[in-house]
C-alpha positions as CSV (number, residue, x, y, z in Angstrom):
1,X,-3.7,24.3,11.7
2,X,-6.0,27.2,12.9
3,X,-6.0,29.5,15.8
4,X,-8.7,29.4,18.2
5,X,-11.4,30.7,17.3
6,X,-9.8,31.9,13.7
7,X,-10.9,28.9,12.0
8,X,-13.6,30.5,9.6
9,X,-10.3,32.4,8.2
10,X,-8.5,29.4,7.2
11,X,-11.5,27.8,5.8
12,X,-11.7,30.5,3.4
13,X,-8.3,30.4,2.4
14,X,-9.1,27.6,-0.1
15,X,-6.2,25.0,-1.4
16,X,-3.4,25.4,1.3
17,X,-0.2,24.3,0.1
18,X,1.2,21.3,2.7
19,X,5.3,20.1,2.4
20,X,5.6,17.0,3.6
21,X,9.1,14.6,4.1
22,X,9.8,11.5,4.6
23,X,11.8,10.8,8.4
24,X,13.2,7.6,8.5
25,X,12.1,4.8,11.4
26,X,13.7,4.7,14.5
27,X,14.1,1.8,16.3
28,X,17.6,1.1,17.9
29,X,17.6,-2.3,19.2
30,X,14.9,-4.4,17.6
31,X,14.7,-6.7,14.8
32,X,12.2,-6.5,12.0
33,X,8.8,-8.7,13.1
34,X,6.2,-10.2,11.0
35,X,2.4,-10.2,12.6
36,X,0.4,-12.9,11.0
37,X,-3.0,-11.1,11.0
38,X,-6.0,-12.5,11.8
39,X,-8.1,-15.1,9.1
40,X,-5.0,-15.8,7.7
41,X,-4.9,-19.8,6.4
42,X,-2.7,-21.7,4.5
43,X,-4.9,-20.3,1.1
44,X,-4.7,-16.7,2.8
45,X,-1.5,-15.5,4.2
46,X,-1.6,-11.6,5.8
47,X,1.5,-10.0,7.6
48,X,2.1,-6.6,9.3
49,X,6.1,-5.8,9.3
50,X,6.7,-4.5,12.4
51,X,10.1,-2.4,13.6
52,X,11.3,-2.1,10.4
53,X,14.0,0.6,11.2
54,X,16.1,2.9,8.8
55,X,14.5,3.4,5.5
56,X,11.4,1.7,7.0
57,X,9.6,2.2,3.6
58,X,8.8,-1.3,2.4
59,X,8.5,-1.6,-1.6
60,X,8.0,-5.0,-2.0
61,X,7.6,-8.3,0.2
62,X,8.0,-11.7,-0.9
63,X,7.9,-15.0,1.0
64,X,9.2,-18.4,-0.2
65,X,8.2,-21.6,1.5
66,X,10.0,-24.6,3.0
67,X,12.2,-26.8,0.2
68,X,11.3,-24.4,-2.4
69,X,13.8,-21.9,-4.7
70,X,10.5,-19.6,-6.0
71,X,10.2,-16.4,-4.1
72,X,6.6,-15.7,-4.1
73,X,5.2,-12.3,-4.5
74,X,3.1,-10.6,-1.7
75,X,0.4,-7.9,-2.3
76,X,0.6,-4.5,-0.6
77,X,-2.9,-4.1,1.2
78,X,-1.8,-0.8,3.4
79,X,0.3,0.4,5.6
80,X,2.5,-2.3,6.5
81,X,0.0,-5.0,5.6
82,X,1.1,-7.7,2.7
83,X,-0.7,-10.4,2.0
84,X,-0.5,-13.6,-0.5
85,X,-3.4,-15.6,-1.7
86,X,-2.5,-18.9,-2.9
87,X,-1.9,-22.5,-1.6
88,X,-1.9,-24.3,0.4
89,X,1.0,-22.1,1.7
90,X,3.8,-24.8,3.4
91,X,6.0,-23.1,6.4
92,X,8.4,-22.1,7.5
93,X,8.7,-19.0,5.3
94,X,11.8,-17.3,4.7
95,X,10.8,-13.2,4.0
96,X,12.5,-11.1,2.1
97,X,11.7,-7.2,2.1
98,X,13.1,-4.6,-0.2
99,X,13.0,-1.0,0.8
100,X,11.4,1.7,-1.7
101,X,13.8,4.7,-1.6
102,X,17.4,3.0,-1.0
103,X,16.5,-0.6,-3.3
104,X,18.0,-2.2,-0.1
105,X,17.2,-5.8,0.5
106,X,17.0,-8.5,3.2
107,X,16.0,-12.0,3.9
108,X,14.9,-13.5,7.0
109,X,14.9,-17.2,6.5
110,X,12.5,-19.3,8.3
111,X,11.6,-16.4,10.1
112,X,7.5,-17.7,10.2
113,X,7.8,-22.1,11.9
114,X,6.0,-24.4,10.7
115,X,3.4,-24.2,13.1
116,X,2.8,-20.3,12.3
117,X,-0.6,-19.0,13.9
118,X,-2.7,-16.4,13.3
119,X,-2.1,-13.5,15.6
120,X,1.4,-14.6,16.6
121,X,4.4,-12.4,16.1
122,X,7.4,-13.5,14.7
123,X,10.7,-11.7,15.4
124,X,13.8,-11.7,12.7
125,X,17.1,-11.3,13.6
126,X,17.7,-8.2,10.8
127,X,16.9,-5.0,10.1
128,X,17.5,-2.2,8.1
């Protein structure tokens, strides 16, 4: 933002006005993935969406467990990062992201086994 050398000038410019937009996501050719981050239990479940492409802007996350109607609602910790604390949490999990901007909605179903891990990733076969 400054020039070498010039950057005594900018910092007494004082509130600098910054535009900002949003650019959607680009990745041609993969599916959406879900992380399970590490320390996640059956009590604590934490995943990063990965490759989300298009709108990319997640709004809300939900996962819904094995034999069961009930989406349950996830947290939004940052970034990409959701989380649910409840339990004990039964895979597989069926996800189902909705996007911020467009309202656009999908469901990956039994996207996370059984036998989910921590610190395993988890590919879909959707995206945006």
């Amino acid at each position: 933002m400054a020039v070498a050398g010039e950057g005594g000038k900018l910092r007494n410019r004082g509130e600098i006005t910054v535009m900002y937009r949003r650019t959607p996501c680009k990745y041609p050719g993969k599916n959406i993935a879900f992380h399970v981050n590490e320390g996640s239990t059956d009590y604590w479940l934490s995943l990063l969406v990965e490759f989300e492409d298009g709108d990319g802007d997640v709004g809300s996350m939900h996962i819904r467990e094995i034999n069961s109607k009930e989406w349950l609602e996830m947290t939004h910790i940052w970034g990409a990062t959701w989380c649910i604390i409840a339990g004990p949490l039964r895979g597989p999990f069926s996800v189902k992201l909705t996007t911020l901007s467009t309202g656009k909605t999908l469901s990956a179903r039994d996207v996370i086994p059984k036998n989910w891990v921590p610190k395993a990733t988890y590919t879909s076969r959707l995206n945006f």
